[in-house]
FITOR-145910 format. One line per 2 residues: number of its first residue (from 0); their letters; for each residue x, y, z of C-alpha. Coordinates in steps of 0.001 Angstrom, whole numbers, plus 500000, padded with zeros to 6 digits. Layout:
BEGIN
NUM) A) X:Y:Z; ...
END
This chain:
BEGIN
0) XX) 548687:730792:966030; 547034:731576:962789
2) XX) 545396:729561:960894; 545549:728923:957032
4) XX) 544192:727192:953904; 545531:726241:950721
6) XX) 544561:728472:947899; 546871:726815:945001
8) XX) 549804:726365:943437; 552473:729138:942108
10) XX) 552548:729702:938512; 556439:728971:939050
12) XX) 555557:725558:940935; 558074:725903:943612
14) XX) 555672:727249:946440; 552031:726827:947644
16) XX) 549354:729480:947800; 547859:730044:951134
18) XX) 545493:732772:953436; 543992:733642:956483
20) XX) 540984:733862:957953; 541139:737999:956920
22) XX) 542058:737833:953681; 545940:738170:954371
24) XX) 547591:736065:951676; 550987:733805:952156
26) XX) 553652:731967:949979; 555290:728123:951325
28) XX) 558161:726758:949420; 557959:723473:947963
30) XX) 561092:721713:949400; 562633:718488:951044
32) XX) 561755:719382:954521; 557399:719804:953429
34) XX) 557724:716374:951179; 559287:714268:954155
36) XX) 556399:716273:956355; 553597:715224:953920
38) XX) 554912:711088:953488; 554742:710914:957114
40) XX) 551193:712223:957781; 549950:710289:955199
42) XX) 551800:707178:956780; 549969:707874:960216
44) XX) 546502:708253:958366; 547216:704491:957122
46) XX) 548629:703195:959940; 551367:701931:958033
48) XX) 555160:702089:960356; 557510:704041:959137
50) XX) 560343:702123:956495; 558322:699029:955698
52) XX) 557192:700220:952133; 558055:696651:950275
54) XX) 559544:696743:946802; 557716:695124:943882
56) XX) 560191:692616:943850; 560828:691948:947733
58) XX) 557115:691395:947348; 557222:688692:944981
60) XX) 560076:686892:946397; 558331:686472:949509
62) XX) 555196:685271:947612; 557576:682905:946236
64) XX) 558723:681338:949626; 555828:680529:950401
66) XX) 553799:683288:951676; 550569:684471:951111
68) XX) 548836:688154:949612; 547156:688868:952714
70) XX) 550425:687001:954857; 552361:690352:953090
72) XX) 550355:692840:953558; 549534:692363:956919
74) XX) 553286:692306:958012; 554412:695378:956035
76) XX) 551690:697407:956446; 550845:697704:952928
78) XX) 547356:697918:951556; 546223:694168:949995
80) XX) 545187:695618:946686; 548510:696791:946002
82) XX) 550231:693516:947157; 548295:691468:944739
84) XX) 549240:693266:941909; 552397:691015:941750
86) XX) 551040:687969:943175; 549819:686814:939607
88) XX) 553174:686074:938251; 554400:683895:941143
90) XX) 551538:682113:942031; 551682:680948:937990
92) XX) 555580:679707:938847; 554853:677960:941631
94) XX) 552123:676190:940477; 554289:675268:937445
96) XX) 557049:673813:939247; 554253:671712:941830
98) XX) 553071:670279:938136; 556366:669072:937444
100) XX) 556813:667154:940484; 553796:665739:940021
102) XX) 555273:664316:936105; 558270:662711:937602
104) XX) 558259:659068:937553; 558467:657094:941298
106) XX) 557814:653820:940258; 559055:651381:937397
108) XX) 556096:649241:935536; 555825:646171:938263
110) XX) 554669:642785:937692; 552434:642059:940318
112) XX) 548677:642022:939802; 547940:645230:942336
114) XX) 550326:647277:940121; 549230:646601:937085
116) XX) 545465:646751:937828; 546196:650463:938314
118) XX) 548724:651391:935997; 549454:648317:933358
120) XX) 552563:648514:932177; 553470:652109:932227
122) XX) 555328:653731:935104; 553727:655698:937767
124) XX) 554752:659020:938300; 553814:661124:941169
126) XX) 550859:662688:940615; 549383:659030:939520
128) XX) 550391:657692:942792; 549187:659630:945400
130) XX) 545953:659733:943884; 545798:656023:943761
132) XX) 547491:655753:947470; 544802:658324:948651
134) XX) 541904:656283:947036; 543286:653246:948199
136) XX) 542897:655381:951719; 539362:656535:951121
138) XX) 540420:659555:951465; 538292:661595:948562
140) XX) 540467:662865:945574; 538916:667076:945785
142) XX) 540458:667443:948648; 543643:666928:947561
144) XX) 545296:670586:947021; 549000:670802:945449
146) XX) 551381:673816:946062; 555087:674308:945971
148) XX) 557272:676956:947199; 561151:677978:946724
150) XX) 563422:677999:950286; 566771:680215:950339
152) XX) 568802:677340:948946; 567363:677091:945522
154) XX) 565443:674081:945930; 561534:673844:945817
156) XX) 559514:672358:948539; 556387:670387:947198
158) XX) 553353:669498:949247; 550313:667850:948937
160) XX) 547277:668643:951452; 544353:666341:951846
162) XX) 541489:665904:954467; 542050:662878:956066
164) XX) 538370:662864:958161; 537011:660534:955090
166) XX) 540018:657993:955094; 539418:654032:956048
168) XX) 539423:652748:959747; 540552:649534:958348
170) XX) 543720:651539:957157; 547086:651334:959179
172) XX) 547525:655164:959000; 546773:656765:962226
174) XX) 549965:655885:963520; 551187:658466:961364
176) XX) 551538:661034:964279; 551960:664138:961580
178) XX) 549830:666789:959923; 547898:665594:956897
180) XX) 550444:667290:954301; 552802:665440:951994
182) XX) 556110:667048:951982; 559262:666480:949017
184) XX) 562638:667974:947996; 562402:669041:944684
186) XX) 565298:670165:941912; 563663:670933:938784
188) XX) 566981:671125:937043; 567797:667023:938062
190) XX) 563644:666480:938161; 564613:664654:941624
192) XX) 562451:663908:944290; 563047:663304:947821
194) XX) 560966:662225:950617; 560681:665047:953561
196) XX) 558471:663781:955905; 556710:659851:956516
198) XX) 553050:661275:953995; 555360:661775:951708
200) XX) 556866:658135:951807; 553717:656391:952074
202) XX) 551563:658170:949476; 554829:658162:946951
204) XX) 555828:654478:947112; 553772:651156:946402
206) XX) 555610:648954:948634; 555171:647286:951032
208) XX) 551562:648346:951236; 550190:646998:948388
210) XX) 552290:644362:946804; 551503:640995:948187
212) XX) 554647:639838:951033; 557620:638180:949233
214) XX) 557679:634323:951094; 561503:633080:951931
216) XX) 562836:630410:949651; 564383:627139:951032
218) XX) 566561:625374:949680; 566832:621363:950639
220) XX) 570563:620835:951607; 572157:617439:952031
222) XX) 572569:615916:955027; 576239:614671:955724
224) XX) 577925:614199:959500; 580994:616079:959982
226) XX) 583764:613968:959230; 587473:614820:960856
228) XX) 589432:612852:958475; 587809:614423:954788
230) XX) 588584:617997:956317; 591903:616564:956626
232) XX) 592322:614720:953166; 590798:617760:951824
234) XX) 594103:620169:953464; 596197:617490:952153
236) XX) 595103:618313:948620; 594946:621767:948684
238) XX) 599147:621217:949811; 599741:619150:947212
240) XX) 598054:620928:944506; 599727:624362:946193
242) XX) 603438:622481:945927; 602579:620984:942399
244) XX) 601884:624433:941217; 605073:626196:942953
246) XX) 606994:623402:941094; 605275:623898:937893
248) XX) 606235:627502:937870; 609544:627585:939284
250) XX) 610336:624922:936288; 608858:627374:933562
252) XX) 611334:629951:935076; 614367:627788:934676
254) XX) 613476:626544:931665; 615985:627229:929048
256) XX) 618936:627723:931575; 621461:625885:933264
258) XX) 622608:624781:936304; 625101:627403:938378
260) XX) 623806:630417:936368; 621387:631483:938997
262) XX) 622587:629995:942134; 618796:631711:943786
264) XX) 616860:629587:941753; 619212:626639:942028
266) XX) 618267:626624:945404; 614325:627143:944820
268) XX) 613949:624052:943121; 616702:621876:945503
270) XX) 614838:623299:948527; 611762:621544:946861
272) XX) 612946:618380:945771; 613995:617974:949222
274) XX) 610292:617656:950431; 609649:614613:949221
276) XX) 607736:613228:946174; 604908:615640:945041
278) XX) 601497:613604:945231; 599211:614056:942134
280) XX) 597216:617270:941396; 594191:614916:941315
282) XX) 594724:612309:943722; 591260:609542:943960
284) XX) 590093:608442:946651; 588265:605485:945577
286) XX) 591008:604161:943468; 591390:601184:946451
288) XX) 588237:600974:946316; 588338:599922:942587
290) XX) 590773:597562:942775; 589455:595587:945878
292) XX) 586797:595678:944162; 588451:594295:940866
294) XX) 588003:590627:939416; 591314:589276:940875
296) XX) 590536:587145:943580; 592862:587401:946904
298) XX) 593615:585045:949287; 594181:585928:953218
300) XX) 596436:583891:955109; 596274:583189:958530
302) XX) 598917:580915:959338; 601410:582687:961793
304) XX) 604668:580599:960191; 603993:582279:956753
306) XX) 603532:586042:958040; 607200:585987:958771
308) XX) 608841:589181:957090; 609843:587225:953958
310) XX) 609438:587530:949960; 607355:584917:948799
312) XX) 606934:583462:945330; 604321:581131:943870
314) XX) 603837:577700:944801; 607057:575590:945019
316) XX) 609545:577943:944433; 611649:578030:947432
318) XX) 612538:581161:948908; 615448:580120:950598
320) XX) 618618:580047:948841; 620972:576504:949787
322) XX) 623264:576418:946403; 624624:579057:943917
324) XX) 625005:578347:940868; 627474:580633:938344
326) XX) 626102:581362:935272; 629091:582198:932247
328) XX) 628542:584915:930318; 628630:584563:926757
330) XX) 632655:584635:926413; 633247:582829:929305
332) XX) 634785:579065:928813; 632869:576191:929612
334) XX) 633939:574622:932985; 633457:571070:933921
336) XX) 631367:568962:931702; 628705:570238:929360
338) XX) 625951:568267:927266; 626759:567653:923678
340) XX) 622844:568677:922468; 622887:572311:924801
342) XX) 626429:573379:924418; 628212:572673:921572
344) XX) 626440:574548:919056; 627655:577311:921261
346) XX) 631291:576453:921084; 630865:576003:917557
348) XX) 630128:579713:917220; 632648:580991:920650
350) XX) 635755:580567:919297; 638888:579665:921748
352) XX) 640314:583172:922418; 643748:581158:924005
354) XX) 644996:581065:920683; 644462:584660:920576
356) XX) 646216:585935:923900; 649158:586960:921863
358) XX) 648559:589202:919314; 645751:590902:921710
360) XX) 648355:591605:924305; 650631:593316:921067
362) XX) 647837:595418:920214; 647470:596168:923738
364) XX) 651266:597089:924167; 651497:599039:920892
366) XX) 648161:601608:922693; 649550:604918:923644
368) XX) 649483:605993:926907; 647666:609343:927890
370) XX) 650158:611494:930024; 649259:612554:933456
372) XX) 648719:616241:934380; 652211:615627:936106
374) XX) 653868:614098:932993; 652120:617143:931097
376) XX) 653398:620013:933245; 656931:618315:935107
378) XX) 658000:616490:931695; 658379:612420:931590
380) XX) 661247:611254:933419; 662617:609745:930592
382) X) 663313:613420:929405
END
């Protein structure tokens, strides 16, 4: 096989110039087939596989997830100068939205001492916090690095990194069984914030750590023995109150109609009357008590013969009954024999209706009689 060189390019620029080692001198078109030929060695010269050439903007958009310059180019291939040509752009977007995170507010102004040492009486937003959580750590402020990165969601993770070789023994933290990064949910859109992992809720929020333990408030109750009977009176009155206001209402119903127009309701308020006397909304208990306790004085009696069953009435009054005596009413005539001084004023002023009998019984006679329905409908017998 011969061997040639490039001498040039055609005046026409569709075909290369070549010769051999005697001079002989040779013509290659420029087409598809020598292109394709010349990407590929140049591809083996940089070790670079074939297909993996990234596009500017597949570049960036992995930058923005969360990858590196050198992550990039080492997995397509591609030299690291030419992937950092578009790294500026995102790294300046991502460390814009990590600043915003680090402006929204976590905490509202508090009124214990420990909150407003730090803060007074502004609230605390992020940022604030877990520098103030992290000192309160020993944990040394430079090492704390921010970053934030976008997953295929839409929503923007937020970390915080920090050495935690400097950070208290006395501290409580290394139970926390997780690598020393802070993780949130962030939606710049809502400015929300959402704990991801247990950094994130201990550097982000004040309780319980350092606000002083809320103690339990008691409250003195009276003492009072269960009593039987007041659960009982106490039913009892929520009955009678119940029936007093079914009564109430089922009178405000029927008020303004009468009897036998609504035969329903008729029954209603029969049905209730039928219970019994209603007791008072309000019934007291201590109203005995208030009038045992009144100024009458009461006497008990113990003799056997006077607890018989009987009325009694006040001292020497009998109670049993041996004569009757008819009293006349005031146009009776006086039987028997009367005193002069009590009665006869009042036969003065009763006069002696015997004179009288007749012309009463005339005005009686001359009175019409009313008919009966039998007269009315059958005609008088006289007719």
């Amino acid at each position: 096989m011969r061997q040639l060189r490039l001498v040039g390019i055609h005046e026409n620029g569709e075909e290369l110039l070549l010769s051999s080692d005697d001079g002989s001198g040779f013509a290659l078109p420029i087409d598809e087939a020598l292109r394709a030929a010349l990407i590929r060695a140049a591809r083996a010269d940089r070790g670079t596989p074939e297909g993996s050439v990234l596009a500017p903007r597949e570049i960036q958009t992995r930058i923005r997830s969360g990858s590196t310059a050198a992550q990039v180019a080492a997995e397509s291939g591609m030299p690291l100068a030419h992937v950092m040509r578009y790294e500026g752009p995102v790294m300046a977007e991502r460390e814009y939205v990590a600043q915003q995170a680090r402006n929204v507010e976590v905490s509202a102004p508090q009124t214990h001492e420990g909150y407003r040492a730090v803060f007074g009486e502004e609230p605390a937003n992020l940022g604030e916090m877990v520098a103030h959580r992290l000192h309160a750590f020993g944990i040394e402020a430079s090492s704390l690095n921010w970053d934030a990165w976008r997953t295929n969601d839409g929503a923007w993770v937020v970390v915080a990194e920090f050495d935690l070789a400097a950070a208290n023994d006395r501290t409580n933290i290394g139970s926390i069984d997780e690598d020393t990064q802070a993780r949130w949910s962030f939606h710049p859109a809502r400015k929300s914030l959402q704990n991801s992992n247990r950094w994130a809720q201990v550097l982000s929020e004040l309780e319980p750590l350092d606000a002083p333990a809320a103690g339990r408030r008691l409250t003195a109750v009276a003492d009072s023995p269960f009593d039987v009977d007041a659960g009982a009176d106490d039913a009892g009155f929520e009955a009678a109150v119940a029936d007093s206001e079914e009564l109430l209402d089922v009178l405000r119903s029927r008020r303004g109609h009468r009897l036998g127009t609504d035969e329903d309701a008729d029954d209603q308020l029969a049905m209730m009357l039928s219970r019994g006397p209603i007791p008072s909304a309000h019934p007291r208990s201590h109203d005995l008590d208030d009038e045992l306790s009144g100024d009458e004085d009461f006497t008990l009696v113990d003799d056997p013969e006077e607890l018989d069953g009987l009325p009694r009435l006040y001292d020497g009054v009998s109670t049993r009954t041996s004569h009757i005596t008819v009293v006349p009413g005031p146009g009776a005539r006086t039987v028997g024999h009367a005193e002069p001084s009590a009665t006869r004023p009042a036969d003065e002023l009763i006069p002696d209706k015997s004179d009288d009998d007749g012309p009463v019984k005339k005005k009686l006679q001359r009175r019409s009689s009313v008919p009966s329905w039998d007269e009315i409908v059958f005609g008088r017998k006289n007719d």
